[in-house]
MIKOL-98280 format. One record per residue (C-alpha): x, y, z negated. Coordinates in steps of 0.2 Angstrom, whole numbers. Example, Ala and Ser with C-alpha at 12.3 -4.5 7.8 and 13.67 -1.06 7.14 Angstrom:
% residues 2
[rec [62; -22; -39]]
[rec [68; -5; -36]]
END
This chain:
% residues 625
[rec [193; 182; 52]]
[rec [202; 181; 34]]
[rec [198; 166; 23]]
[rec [192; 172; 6]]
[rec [182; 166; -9]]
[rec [164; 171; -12]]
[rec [160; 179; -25]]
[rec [151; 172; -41]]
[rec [133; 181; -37]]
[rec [134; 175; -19]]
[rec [142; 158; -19]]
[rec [129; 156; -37]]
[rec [114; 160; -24]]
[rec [119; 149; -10]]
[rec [120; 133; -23]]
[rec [102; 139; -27]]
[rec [96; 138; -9]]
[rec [100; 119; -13]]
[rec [92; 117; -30]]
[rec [78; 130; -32]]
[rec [68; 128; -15]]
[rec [52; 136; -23]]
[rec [42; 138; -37]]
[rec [40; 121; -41]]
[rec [59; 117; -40]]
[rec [59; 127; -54]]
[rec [48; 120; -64]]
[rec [56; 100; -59]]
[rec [72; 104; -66]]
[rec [68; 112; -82]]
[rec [51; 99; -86]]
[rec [68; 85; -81]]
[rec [80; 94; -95]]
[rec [67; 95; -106]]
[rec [65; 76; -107]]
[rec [81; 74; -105]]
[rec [83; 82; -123]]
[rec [70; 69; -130]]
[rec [55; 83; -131]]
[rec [40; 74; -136]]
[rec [31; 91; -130]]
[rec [32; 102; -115]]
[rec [22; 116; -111]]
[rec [22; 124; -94]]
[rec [13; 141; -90]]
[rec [13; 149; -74]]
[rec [6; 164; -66]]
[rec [4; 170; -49]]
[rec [9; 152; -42]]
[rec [27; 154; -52]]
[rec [31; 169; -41]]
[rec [28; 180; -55]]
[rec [32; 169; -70]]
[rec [38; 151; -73]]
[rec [40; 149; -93]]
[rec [45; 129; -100]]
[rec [46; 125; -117]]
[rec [49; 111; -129]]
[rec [52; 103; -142]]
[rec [70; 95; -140]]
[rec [86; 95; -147]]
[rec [91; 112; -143]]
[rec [106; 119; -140]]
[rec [117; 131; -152]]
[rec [127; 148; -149]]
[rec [141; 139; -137]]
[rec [132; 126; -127]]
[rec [118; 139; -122]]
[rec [132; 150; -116]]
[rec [142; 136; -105]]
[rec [122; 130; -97]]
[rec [122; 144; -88]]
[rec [139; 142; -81]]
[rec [140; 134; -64]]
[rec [145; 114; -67]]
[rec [142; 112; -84]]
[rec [133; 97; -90]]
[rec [132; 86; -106]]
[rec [127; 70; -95]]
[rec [142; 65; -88]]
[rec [162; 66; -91]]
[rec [167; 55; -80]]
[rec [165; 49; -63]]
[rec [161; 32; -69]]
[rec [147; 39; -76]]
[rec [137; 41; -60]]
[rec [137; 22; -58]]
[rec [125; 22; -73]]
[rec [115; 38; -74]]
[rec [100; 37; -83]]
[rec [97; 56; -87]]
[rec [88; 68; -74]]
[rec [97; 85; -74]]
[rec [116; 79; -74]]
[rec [122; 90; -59]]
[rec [124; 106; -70]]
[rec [117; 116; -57]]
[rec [100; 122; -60]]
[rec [101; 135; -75]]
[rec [114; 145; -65]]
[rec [106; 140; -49]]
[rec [89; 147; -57]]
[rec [96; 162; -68]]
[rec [104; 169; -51]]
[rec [88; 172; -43]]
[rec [76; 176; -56]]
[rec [73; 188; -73]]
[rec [79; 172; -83]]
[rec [78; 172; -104]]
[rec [84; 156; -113]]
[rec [78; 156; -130]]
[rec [84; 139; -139]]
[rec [87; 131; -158]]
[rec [93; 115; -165]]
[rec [83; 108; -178]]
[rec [95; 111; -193]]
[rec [99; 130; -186]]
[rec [92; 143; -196]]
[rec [91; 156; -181]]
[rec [91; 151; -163]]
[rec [99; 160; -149]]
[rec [93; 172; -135]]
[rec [102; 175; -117]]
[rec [95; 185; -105]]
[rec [102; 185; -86]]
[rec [97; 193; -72]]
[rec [100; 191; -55]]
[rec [116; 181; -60]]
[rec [122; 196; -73]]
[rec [123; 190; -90]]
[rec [117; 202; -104]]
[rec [123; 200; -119]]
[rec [118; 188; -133]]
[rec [106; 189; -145]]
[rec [101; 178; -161]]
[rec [83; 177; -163]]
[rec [70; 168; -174]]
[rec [59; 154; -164]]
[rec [54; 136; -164]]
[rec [65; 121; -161]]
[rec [68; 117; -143]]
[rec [72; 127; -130]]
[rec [61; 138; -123]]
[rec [65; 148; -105]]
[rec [58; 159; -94]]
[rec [61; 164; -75]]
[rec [52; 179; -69]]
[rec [50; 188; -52]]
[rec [59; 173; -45]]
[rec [67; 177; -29]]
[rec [65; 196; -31]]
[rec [84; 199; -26]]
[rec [84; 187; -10]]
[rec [68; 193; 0]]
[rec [72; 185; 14]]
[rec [68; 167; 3]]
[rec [52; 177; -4]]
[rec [44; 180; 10]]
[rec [44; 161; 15]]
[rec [35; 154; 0]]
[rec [16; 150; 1]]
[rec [1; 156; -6]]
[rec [-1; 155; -23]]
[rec [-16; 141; -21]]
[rec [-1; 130; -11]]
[rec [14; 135; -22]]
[rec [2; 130; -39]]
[rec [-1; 113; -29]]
[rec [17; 108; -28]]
[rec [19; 114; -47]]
[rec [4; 103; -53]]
[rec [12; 87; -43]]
[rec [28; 89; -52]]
[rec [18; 90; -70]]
[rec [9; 76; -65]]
[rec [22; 65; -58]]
[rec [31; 70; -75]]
[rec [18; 65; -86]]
[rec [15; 49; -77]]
[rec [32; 43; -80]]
[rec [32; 48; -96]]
[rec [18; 44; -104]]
[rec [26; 44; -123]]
[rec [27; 63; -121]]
[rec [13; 79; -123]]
[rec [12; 89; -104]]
[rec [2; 105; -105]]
[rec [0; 115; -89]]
[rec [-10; 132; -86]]
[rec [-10; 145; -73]]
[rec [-14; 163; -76]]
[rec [-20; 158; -93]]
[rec [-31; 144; -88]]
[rec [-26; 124; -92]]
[rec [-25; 115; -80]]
[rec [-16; 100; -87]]
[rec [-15; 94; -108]]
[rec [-13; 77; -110]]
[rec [-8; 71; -126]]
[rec [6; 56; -128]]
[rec [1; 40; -123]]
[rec [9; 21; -127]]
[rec [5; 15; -108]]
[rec [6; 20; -89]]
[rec [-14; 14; -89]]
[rec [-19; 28; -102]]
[rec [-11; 42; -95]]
[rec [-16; 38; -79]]
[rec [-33; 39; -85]]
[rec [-30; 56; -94]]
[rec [-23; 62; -76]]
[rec [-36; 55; -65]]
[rec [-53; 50; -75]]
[rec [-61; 33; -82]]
[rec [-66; 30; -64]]
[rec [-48; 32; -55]]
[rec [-42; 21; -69]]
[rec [-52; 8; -70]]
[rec [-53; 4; -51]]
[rec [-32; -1; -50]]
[rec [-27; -17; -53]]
[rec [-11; -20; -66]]
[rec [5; -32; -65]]
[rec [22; -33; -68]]
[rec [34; -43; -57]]
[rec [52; -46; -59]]
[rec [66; -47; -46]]
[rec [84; -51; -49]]
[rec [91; -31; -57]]
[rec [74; -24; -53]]
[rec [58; -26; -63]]
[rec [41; -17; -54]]
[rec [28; -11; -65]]
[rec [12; -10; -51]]
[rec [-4; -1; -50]]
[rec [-13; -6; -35]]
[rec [-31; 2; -31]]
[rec [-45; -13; -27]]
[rec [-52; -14; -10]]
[rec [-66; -2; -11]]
[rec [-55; 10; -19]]
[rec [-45; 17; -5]]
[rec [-39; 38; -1]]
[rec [-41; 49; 16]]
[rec [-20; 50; 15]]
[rec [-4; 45; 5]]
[rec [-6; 58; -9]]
[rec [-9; 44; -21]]
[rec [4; 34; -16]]
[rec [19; 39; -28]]
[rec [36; 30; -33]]
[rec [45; 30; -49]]
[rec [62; 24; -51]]
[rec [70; 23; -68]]
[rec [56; 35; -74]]
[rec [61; 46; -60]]
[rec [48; 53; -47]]
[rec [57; 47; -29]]
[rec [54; 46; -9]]
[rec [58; 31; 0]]
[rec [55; 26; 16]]
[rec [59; 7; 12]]
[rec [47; 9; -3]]
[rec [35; 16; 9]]
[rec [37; 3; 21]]
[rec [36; -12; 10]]
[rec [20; -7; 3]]
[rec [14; -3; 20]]
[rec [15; -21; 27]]
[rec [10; -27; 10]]
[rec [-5; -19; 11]]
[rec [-6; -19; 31]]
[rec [-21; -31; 31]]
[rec [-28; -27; 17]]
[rec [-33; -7; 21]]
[rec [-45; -4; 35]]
[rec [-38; 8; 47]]
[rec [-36; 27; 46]]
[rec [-37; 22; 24]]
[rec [-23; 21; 13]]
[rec [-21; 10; -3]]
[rec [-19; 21; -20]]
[rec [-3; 13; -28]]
[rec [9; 18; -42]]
[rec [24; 9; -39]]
[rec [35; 11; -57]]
[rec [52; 2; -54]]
[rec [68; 1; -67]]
[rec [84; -5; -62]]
[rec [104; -2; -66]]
[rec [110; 12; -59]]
[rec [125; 1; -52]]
[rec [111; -4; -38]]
[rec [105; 15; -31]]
[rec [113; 30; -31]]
[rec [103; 44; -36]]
[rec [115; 61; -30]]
[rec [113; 58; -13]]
[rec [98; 74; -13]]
[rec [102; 92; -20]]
[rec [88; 91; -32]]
[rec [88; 72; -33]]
[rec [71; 66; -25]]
[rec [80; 56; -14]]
[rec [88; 38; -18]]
[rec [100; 26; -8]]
[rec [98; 8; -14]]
[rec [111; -5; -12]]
[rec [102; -17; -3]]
[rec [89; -9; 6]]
[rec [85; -26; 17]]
[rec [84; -35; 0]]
[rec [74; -24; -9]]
[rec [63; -23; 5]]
[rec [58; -41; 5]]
[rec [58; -41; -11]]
[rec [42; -28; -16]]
[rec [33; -35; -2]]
[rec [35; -52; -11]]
[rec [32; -46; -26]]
[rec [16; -37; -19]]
[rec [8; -50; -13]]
[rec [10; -60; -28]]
[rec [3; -48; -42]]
[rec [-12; -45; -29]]
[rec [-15; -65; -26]]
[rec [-15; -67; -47]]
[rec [-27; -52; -48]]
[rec [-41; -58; -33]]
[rec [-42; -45; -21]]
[rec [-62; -44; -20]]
[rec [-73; -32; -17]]
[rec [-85; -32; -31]]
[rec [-105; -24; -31]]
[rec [-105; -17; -47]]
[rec [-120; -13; -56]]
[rec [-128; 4; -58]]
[rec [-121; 6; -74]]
[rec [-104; 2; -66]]
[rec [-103; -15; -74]]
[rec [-91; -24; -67]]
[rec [-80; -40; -72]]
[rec [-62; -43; -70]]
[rec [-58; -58; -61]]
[rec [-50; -75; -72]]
[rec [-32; -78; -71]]
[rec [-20; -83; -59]]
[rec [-18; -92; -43]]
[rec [-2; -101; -36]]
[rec [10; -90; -31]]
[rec [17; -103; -15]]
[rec [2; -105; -2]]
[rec [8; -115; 14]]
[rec [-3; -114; 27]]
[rec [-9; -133; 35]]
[rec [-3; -137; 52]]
[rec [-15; -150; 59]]
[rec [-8; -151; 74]]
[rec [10; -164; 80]]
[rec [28; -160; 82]]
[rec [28; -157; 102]]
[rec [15; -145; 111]]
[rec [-1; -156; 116]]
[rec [-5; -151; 132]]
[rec [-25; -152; 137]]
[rec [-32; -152; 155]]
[rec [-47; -141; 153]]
[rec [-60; -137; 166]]
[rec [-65; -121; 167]]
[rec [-83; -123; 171]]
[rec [-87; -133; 155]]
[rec [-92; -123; 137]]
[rec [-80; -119; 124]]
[rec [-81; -139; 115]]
[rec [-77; -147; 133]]
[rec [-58; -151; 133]]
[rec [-51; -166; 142]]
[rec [-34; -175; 139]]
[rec [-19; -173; 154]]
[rec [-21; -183; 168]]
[rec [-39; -188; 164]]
[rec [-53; -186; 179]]
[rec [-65; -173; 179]]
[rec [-78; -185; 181]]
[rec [-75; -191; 162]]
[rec [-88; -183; 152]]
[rec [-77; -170; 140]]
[rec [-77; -175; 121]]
[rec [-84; -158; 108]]
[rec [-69; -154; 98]]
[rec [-69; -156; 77]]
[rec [-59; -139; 74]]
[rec [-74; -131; 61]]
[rec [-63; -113; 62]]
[rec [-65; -111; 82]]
[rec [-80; -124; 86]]
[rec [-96; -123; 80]]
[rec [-108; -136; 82]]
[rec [-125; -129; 90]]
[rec [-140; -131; 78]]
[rec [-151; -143; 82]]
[rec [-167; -144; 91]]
[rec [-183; -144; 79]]
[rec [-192; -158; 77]]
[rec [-205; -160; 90]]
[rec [-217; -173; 79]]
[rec [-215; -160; 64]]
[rec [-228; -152; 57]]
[rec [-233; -133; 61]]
[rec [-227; -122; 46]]
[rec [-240; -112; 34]]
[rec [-239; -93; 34]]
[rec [-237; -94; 17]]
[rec [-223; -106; 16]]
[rec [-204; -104; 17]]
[rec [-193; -108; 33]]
[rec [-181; -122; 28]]
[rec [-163; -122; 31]]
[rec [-154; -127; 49]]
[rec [-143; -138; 38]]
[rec [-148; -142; 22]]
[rec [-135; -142; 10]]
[rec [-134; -154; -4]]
[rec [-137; -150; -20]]
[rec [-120; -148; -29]]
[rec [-107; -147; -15]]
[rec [-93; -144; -22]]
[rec [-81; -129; -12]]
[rec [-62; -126; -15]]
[rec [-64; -106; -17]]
[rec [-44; -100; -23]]
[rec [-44; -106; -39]]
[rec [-63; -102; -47]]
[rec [-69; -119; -55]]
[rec [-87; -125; -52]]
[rec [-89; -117; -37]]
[rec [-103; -125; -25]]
[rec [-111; -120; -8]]
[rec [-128; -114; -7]]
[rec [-133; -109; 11]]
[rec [-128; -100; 24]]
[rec [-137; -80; 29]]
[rec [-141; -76; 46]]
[rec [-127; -89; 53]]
[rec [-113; -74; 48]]
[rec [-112; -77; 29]]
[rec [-107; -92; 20]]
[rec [-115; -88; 1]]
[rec [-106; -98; -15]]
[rec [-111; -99; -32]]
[rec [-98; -100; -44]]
[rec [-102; -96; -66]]
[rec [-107; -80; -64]]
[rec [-103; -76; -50]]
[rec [-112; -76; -31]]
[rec [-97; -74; -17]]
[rec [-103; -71; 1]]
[rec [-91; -75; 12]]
[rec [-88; -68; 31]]
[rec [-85; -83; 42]]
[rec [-79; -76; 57]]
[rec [-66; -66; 48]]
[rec [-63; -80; 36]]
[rec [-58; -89; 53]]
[rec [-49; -76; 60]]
[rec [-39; -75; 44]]
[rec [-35; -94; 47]]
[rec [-31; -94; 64]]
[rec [-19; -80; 63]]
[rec [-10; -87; 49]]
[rec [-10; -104; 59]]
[rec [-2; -96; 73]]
[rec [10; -84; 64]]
[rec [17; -102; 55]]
[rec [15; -114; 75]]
[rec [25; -97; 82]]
[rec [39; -100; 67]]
[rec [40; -122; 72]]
[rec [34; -129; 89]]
[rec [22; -116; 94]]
[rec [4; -113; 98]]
[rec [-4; -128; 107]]
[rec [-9; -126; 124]]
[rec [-23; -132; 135]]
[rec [-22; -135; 154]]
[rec [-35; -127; 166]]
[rec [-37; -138; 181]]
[rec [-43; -123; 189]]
[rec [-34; -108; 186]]
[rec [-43; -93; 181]]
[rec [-40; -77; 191]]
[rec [-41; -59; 184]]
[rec [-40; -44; 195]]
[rec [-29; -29; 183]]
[rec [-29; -10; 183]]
[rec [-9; -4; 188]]
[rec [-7; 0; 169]]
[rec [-11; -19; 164]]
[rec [-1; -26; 178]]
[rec [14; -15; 170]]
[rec [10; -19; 152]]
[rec [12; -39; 158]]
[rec [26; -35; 166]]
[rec [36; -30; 151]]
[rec [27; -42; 140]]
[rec [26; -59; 149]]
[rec [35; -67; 136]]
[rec [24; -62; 123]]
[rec [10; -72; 135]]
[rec [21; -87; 135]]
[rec [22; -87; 115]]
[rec [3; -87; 115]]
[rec [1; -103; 127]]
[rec [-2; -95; 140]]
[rec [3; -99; 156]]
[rec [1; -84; 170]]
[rec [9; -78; 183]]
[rec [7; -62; 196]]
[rec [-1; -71; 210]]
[rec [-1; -53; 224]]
[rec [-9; -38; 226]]
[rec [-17; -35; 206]]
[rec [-22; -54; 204]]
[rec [-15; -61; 189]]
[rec [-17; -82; 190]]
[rec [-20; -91; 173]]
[rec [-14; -109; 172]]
[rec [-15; -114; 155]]
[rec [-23; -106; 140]]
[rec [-20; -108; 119]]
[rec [-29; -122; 113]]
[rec [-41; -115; 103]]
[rec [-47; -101; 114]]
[rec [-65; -104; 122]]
[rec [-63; -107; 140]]
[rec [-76; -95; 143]]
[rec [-65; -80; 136]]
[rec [-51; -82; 145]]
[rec [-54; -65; 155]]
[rec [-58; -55; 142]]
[rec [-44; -60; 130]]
[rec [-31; -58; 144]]
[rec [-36; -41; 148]]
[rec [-41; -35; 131]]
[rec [-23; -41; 126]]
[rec [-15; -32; 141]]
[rec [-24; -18; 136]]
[rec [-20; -17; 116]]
[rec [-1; -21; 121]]
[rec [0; -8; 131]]
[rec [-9; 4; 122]]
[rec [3; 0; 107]]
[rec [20; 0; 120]]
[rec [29; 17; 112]]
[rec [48; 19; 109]]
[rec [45; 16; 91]]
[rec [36; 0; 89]]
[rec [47; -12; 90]]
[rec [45; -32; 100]]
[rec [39; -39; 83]]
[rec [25; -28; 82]]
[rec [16; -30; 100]]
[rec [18; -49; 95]]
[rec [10; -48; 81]]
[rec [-5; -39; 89]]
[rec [-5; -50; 99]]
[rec [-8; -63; 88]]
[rec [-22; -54; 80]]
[rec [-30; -51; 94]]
[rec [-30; -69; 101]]
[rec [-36; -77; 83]]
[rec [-52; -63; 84]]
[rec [-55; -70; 99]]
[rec [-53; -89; 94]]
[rec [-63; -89; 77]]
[rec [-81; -92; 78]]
[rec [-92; -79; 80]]
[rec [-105; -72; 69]]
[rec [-123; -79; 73]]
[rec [-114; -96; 76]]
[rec [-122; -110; 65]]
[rec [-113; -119; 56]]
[rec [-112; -138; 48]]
[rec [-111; -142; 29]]
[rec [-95; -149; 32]]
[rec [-88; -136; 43]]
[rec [-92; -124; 31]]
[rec [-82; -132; 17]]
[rec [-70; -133; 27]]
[rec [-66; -117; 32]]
[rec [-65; -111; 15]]
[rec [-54; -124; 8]]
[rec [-41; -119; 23]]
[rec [-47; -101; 19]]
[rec [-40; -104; 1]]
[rec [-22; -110; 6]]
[rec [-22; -95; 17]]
[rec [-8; -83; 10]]
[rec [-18; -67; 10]]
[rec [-36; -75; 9]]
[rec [-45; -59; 3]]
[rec [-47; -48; 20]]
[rec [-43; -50; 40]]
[rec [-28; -46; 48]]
[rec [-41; -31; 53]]
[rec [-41; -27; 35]]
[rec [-60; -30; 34]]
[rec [-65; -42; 18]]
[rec [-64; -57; 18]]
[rec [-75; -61; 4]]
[rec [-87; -49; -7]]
[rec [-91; -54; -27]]
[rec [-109; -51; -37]]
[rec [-109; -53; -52]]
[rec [-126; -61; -59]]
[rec [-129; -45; -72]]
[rec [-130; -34; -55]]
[rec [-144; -46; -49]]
[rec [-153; -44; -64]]
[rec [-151; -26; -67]]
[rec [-159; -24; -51]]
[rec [-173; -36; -56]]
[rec [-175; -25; -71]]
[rec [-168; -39; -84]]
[rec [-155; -29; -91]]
END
């Protein structure tokens, strides 16, 4: 077949395929040159879900006779001149391809005027066909209008959506525009009906509560972070406050409204822990940084970024992530019916280290397997030694004590006194709260502390488990987990599908402390366990480890990940249990190791850690307020 060059109307329709996808592509582009000509207003009005009519208007610079003329030719931008130019774009609709792109498969009217023009200038195109020009009284700015979009390229027609679906993507793109840029007037209406008018704002916080409500607003959390060329400005949603999906997840770069998968990622394992399962953390992630580091062309209509260190940037978000929610205290709070609530005080210390108790080499521990989970004996001792309880407060609990057989008989009326009394003033190292002090203990399961005015419960089996696993990540990273010997091996008959799953994981096993081997038929032999894992559990943690691996074992998830399960799994297993009773001491304790924990505030589960009241919801519901 002959070589030939399109056409203008057809090669002019092709580039739209790339920049005018749908209605809302529409609407992107020219909301993007309207800011882009420093409109401190822009009004969007729609009608039939932009099928019928898409008209954006402003209050910008304008544009006179010529430079409305040579906008509607393919290529023709006042952004750029040069290709160094690119390195360090700031400006949104630089391409030069979406009034052609849009004029070509549309009834599309450009009315515009500069500010010291006494008339303004109409052009009218339709379906690529340029009529001719007209002056024309209006406003200053530029004002223009696509109608029947699509109407001469049926076969695009009849892909779009219904109107309801087509209006969605044209109210995000409004709202992602008025988020980032909250110094400027958005008004948005569909079929003569608002749906958006926020006026200009002098911070992200406002507009966001114009856009969302008092309620949305007031439940982020706030911070700004700094990285070498990268500065992030955060909204984070507090715990309680968490969404069904990732709709309210949204990343600006450079004012810009993006996709990124490393973006997505980093807050993902930032917030891994921190967001129970099946919930998603509402976060407004608004970064700046030169355009030397990320290249912004790499997408026809530019929602797409590369970044020049993806690795880098990657680790650093997560970092800086972690930091702004450490300094704002991740803590569930009960507010009061009024919705009275008080932010938490400043900030704690950025570098948490987690305490390694244990020595340089692996202690190995010869256990038997008949004794309770405080019976441990040293290698190469007898079994006729009597074994010695061990001091570990996170995974030992002492048993509470038998009542006193000369005391005497308690009075209906009176009040049941504590296991263990606590002394008045024990002091508690809760993060950084001053004053804080231990009160009791709730059903063996809470640990309650009192600190101003402040009451924080605290869950000590997750506290625990948030402990151990961090002591374990940290053992994995130096001389491993310590081990402890069985001096008789435990046995555990597995189904074909664990037996597989040990198979591909037994080094994962060996990591753990665990010492196992297949031992014939479906018998899996168990030699030597992780030091703080109750003798007693050894069964169920094998399998129920065998089991989550396995279920977890999909081409995409990667060695790093089963481990880390793993590890979650076997600190669940390790920590002490709710209904376990604890001492005074071993209490303290396992908050002051809780407060050096890098992420103190929920389990590797995601469940909380520790819940705040405030003394004005106690007496609001004692009717003093």
């Amino acid at each position: 077949m002959p070589i030939r060059i399109l056409p203008p109307d057809i090669s002019n329709k092709i580039a739209a395929g790339e920049v005018v996808e749908r209605p809302a592509s529409v609407v992107k582009e020219l909301v993007e040159n309207a800011i882009d000509a420093g409109s401190t207003k822009i009004s969007v009005e729609i009608r039939a879900g932009g099928k019928r009519l898409i008209s954006v208007s402003d209050n910008g610079d304008g544009m006179n006779r010529e430079d409305a003329l040579i906008a509607i030719e393919r290529h023709a931008t006042s952004k750029i001149s040069a290709v160094e130019d690119l390195e360090t774009i700031q400006t949104f609709g630089f391409r030069g391809e979406a009034l052609p792109s849009i004029a070509s498969v549309s009834q599309f009217e450009l009315l515009t005027r500069t500010p010291d023009a006494m008339e303004g200038t109409k052009i009218t195109v339709e379906g690529g066909v340029v009529r001719p020009v007209q002056a024309s009284g209006c406003s200053p700015g530029t004002h223009i209008t696509a109608n029947n979009l699509f109407y001469n390229v049926p076969a695009r027609l009849k892909f779009l959506k219904s109107d309801a679906t087509e209006l969605n993507h044209i109210t995000n793109q409004v709202m992602w525009a008025a988020l980032a840029n909250p110094q400027t007037q958005f008004a948005l209406s569909h079929n003569n009906r608002s749906l958006i008018d926020v006026r200009a704002c002098e911070s992200y916080i406002e507009r966001i509560r114009l856009l969302y409500g008092k309620e949305f607003a007031e439940n982020l959390i706030e911070f700004d972070a700094d990285l070498p060329n990268l500065h992030l400005h955060c909204f984070i949603g507090k715990p309680d406050f968490t969404k069904a999906n990732r709709n309210y997840q949204l990343f600006f770069l450079n004012r810009r409204p993006i996709r990124s998968k490393v973006l997505g990622a980093a807050l993902n394992e930032a917030m891994r822990s921190m967001v129970p399962k099946d919930r998603y953390v509402v976060a407004f992630l608004f970064l700046t940084m030169s355009g030397q580091h990320v290249d912004v062309n790499v997408h026809p209509a530019k929602i797409e970024v590369r970044f020049q260190n993806e690795r880098s940037l990657y680790s650093g978000v997560v970092r800086l992530l972690h930091s702004g929610i450490y300094k704002n205290k991740y803590i569930p709070k009960m507010a009061t019916p009024e919705g009275e609530t008080e932010s938490a005080e400043d900030s704690i210390p950025e570098d948490r280290n987690i305490r390694t108790t244990f020595p340089s080499q692996r202690p190995r521990i010869e256990v038997d397997t008949s004794a309770t989970r405080s019976s441990i004996f040293p290698t190469g001792r007898s079994e006729s030694i009597q074994p010695a309880p061990t001091t570990d407060p996170i995974t030992t609990p002492l048993q509470p004590e038998e009542p006193d057989p000369q005391g005497e008989p308690l009075q209906v009326e009176s009040v049941q006194r504590p296991q263990h009394p606590i002394p008045e003033g024990t002091e508690l190292q809760l993060l950084d709260f001053e004053g804080v002090q231990l009160k009791t203990n709730l059903f063996n399961t809470y640990i309650v502390a009192e600190g101003g005015d402040r009451v924080f419960l605290i869950d000590q089996h997750v506290a625990a488990e948030r402990v151990l696993y961090e002591r374990f990540v940290e053992q994995l990273k130096t001389d491993g987990i310590p081990v402890q010997g069985l001096l008789l091996p435990v046995t555990i008959e597995a189904t074909p599908q664990q037996l597989t799953t040990f198979d591909a994981h037994n080094e994962i096993f060996e990591k753990l402390g665990f010492d196992a081997e297949r031992f014939g038929g479906r018998t899996i032999l168990v030699r030597s366990i992780p030091a703080t894992l109750p003798t007693g559990l050894v069964n169920a943690t094998v399998t129920d480890l065998l089991d989550g691996i396995g279920n977890a074992t999909t081409p995409t998830i990667e060695h790093l990940e089963v481990q880390d399960k793993a590890l979650i799994m076997l600190a669940c297993k390790s920590a002490v249990k709710a209904g376990d009773a604890l001492t005074m001491e071993e209490m303290v304790n396992l908050v002051k190791e809780l407060s050096q924990a890098k992420l103190p505030f929920n389990c590797p589960h995601a469940r909380p850690i520790i819940v705040e009241m405030h003394r004005n919801e106690l007496e609001s519901r004692f009717k003093r307020r």
